[in-house]
C-alpha positions as CSV (number, residue, x, y, z in Angstrom):
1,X,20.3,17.2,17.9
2,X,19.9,16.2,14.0
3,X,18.7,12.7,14.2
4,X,19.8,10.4,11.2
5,X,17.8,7.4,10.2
6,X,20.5,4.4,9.1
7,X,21.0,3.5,5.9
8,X,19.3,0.1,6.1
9,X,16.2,1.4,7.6
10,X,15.6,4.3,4.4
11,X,13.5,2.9,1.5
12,X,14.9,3.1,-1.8
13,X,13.9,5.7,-4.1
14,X,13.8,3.4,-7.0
15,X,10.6,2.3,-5.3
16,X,8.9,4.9,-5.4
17,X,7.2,4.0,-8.6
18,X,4.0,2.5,-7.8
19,X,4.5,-1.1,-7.9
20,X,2.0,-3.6,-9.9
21,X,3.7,-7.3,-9.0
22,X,3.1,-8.8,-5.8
23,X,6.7,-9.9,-4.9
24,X,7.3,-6.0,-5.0
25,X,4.4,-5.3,-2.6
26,X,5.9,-7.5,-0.2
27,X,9.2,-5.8,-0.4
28,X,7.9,-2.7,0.1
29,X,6.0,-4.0,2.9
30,X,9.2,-5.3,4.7
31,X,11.2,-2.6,3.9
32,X,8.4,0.0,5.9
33,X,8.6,-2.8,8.6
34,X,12.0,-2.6,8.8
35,X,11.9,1.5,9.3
36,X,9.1,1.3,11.9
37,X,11.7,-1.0,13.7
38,X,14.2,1.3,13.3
39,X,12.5,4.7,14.8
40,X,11.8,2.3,17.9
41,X,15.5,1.7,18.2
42,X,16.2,5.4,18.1
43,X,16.4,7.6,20.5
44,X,15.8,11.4,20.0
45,X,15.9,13.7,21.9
46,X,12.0,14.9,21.2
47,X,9.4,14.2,18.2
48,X,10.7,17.0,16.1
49,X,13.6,15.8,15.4
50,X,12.3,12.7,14.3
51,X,9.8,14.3,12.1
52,X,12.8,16.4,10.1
53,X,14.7,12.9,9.5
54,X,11.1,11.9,8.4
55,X,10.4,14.4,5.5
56,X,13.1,13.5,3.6
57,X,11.2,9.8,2.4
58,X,8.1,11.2,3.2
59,X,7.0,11.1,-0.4
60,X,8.2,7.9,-1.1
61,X,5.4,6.5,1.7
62,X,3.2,8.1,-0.5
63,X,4.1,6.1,-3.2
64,X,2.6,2.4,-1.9
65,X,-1.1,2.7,-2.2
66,X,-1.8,-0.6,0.1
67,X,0.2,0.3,3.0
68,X,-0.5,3.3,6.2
69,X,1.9,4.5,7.5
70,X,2.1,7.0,10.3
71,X,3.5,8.7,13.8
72,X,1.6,9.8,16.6
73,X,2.5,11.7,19.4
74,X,1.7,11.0,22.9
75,X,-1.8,12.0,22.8
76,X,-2.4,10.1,19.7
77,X,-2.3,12.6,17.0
78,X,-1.3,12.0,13.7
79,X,2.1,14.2,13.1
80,X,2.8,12.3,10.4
81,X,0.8,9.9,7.4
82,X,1.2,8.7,4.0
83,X,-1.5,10.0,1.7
84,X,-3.0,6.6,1.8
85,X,-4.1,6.9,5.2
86,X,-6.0,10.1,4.7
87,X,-7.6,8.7,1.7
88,X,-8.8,5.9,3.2
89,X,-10.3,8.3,6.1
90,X,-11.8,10.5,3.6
91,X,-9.1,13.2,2.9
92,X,-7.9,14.6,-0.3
93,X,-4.4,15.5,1.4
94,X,-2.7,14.5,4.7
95,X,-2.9,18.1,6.1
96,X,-6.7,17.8,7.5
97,X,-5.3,14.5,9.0
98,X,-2.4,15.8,11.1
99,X,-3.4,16.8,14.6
100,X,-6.6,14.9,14.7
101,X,-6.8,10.8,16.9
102,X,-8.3,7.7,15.3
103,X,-11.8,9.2,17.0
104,X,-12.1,12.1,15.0
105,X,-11.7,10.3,11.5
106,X,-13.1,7.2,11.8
107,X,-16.7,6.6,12.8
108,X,-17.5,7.3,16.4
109,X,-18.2,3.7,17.1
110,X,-14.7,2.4,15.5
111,X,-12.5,5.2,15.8
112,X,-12.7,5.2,19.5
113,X,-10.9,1.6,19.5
114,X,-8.6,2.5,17.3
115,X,-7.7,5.3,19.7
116,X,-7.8,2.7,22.6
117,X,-5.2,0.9,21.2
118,X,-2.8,3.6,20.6
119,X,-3.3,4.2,24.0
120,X,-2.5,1.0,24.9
121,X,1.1,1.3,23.3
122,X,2.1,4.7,24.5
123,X,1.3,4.1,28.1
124,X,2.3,0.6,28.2
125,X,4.4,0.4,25.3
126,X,2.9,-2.6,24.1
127,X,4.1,-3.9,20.7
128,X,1.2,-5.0,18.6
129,X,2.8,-7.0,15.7
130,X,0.5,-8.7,12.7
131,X,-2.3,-8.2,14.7
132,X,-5.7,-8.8,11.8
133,X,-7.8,-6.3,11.5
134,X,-10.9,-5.6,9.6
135,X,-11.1,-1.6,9.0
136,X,-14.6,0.2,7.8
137,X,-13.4,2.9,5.6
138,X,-15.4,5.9,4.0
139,X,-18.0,4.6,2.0
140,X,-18.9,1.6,4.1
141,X,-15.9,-0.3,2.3
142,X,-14.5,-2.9,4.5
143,X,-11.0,-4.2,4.3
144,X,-8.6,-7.3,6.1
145,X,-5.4,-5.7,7.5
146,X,-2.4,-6.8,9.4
147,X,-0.8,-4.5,11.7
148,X,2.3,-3.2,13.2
149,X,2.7,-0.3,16.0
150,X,5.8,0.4,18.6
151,X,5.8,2.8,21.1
152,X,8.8,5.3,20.3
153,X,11.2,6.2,23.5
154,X,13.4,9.5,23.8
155,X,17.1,9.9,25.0
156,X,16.0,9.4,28.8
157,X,13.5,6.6,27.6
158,X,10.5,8.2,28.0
159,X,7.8,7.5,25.6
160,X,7.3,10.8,23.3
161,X,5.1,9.1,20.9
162,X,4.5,6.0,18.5
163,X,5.1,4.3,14.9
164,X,3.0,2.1,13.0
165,X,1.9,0.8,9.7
166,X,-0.7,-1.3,8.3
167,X,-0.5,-3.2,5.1
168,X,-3.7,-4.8,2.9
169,X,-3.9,-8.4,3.4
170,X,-2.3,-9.9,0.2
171,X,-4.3,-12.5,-2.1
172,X,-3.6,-16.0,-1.3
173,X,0.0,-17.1,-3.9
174,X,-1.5,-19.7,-5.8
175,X,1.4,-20.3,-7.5
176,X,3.4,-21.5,-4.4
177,X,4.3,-25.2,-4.6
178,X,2.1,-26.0,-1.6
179,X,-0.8,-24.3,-2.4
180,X,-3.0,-27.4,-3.5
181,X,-2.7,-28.9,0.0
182,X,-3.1,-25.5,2.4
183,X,-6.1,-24.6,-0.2
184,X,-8.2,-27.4,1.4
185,X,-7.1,-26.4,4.6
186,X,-9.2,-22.9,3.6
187,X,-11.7,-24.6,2.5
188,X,-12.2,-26.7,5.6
189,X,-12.2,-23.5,7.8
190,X,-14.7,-22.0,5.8
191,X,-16.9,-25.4,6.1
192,X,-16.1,-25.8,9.6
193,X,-15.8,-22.6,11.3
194,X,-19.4,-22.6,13.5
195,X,-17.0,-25.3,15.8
196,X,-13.5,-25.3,17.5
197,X,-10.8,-26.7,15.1
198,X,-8.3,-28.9,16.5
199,X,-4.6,-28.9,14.4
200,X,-5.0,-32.3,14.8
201,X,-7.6,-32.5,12.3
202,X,-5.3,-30.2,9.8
203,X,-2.2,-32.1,10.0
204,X,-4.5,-35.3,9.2
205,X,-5.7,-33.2,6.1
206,X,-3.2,-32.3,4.7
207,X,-0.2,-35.3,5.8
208,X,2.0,-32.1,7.1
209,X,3.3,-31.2,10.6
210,X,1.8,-28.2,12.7
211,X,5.1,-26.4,11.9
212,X,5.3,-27.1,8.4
213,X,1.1,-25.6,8.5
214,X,1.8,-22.8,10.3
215,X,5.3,-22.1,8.2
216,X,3.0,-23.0,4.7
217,X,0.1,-20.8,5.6
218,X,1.9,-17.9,6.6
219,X,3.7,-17.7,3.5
220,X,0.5,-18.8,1.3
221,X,-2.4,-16.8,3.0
222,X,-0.5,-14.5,5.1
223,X,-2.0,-15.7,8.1
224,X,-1.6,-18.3,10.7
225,X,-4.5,-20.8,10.7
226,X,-5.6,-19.2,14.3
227,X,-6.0,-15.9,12.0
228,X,-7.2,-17.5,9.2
229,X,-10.3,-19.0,11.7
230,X,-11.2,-15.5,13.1
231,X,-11.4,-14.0,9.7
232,X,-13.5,-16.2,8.2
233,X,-15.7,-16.1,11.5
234,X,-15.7,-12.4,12.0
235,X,-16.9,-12.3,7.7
236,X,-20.2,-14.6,8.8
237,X,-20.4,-12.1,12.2
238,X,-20.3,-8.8,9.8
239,X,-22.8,-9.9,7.2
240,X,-24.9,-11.3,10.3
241,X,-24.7,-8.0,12.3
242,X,-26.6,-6.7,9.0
243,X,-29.6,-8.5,10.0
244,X,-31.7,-7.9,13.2
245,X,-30.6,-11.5,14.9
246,X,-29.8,-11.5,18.2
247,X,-25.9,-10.4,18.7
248,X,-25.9,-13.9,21.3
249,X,-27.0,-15.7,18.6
250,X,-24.9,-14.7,16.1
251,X,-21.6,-15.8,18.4
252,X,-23.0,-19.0,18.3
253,X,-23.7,-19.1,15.0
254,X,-19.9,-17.7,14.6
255,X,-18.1,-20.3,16.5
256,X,-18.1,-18.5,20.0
257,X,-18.9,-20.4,23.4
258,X,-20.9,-17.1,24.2
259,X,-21.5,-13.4,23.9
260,X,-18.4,-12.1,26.1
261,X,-16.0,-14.4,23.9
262,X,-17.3,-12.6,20.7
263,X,-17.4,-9.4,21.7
264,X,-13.9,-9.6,22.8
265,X,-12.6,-10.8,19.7
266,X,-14.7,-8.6,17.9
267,X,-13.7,-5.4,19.4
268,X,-9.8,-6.6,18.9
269,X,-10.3,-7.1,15.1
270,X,-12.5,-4.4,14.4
271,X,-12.0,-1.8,17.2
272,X,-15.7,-2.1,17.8
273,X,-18.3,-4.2,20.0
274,X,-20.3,-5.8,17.9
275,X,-23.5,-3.9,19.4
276,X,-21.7,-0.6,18.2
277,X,-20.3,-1.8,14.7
278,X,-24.2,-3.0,14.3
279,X,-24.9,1.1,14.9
280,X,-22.2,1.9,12.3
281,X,-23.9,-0.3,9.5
282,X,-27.4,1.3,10.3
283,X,-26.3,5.0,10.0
């Protein structure tokens, strides 16, 4: 069986070019969206097949320097990645990439809940959708991501495998009309994120509704205001983790009600326990 992507779900070759203005980083960002949606609407009748269609736009994934992209198969192996991907976990090319998990690139203590997650979505075929991440790269770099990975069903609707990608949180547009009014929503997070923040106290800061806030942020920030609070949070957490205070302190200190809360948050952003991510920083 030849499997044939549709035409809405190819990426244009006219954007292959690598692309300086924002409003083209979000295009390219929705259109990969759009084709990781579409491989979970196919059905093939194995991975290969899906791979062939694949290499045809393969180098145009290439192409977008702030977006992974990638397919695994049911064990979790890179069979396919954009050479930002193996970049960012240390390779020159995406060959040394393909047949390894998210354990075997990324540091022991982060890779492994990266591979957990995959996991998660192949034998439950869970959709994870804008989830925030932080992500330690080579060099000790860290950088804010949001993303995006569905499970991938054959003919018979078995899972054979999954799709994701995973784009660079975008700077805040402060040239959107509203952006005077949601910036002091930022700032007020960033004063007030040691305590829970009610929308009440938004909506009274800034005279809108908690639709028109969530609506605003998303397309200001790129994040909800829920996400916007764990980012700033899990920021303090990282730069406390540096430090040999005590990890129950720090969720305190971080806006938690106690170490369990933390941890569990912590290990969802960062793929990590904060105990282990400590490790990683100290190596």
């Amino acid at each position: 069986m030849i499997m044939r992507l549709a035409p809405e779900y190819l990426v244009n070759p006219l954007s292959s070019q690598r692309v300086e203005e924002n409003e083209d980083d979000v295009f390219a960002i929705e259109q990969l969206s759009r084709l990781c949606a579409g491989l979970a609407q196919q059905r093939p009748d194995n991975l290969n097949s899906l791979l062939n269609a694949m290499a045809l736009i393969a180098p145009l994934l290439n192409a977008i320097p702030n977006v992974v992209f990638f397919i695994k198969d049911a064990q979790a192996r890179y069979l396919l990645a954009n050479l930002t991907l193996a970049k960012r976990c240390g390779f020159k090319t995406v060959t040394p990439l393909l047949g390894k998990t998210s354990a075997d690139v990324f540091p022991a203590q982060l890779g492994s809940g990266y591979t957990e997650q995959d996991l998660r979505v192949l034998h439950n075929g869970v959709h994870i959708q804008d989830q925030l991440e932080m992500h330690l790269y080579s060099g000790r770099e860290t950088g804010w991501c949001l993303t995006q990975k569905l499970a991938l069903h054959d003919t018979q609707g078995k899972i054979i495998g999954m799709a994701g990608i995973s784009h660079d949180l975008q700077e805040a547009k402060a040239n959107h009309p509203a952006y005077q009014r949601l910036a002091a929503i930022d700032i007020y997070i960033r004063e007030h994120f040691a305590r829970s923040i009610a929308s009440e106290e938004l909506t009274m800061l800034t005279g809108l509704s908690v639709a028109q806030i969530e609506r605003y942020c998303k397309r200001i920030f790129h994040l909800t205001p829920r996400q916007m609070i764990h980012k700033v949070r899990l920021e303090k957490a990282t730069e406390l983790l540096a430090s040999d205070l005590p990890i129950t302190d720090i969720a305190l200190q971080c806006g938690y009600t106690d170490h369990s809360a933390f941890s569990r948050q912590f290990k969802a952003m960062t793929g990590s326990t904060p105990r282990d991510f400590r490790t990683t920083l100290l190596i």
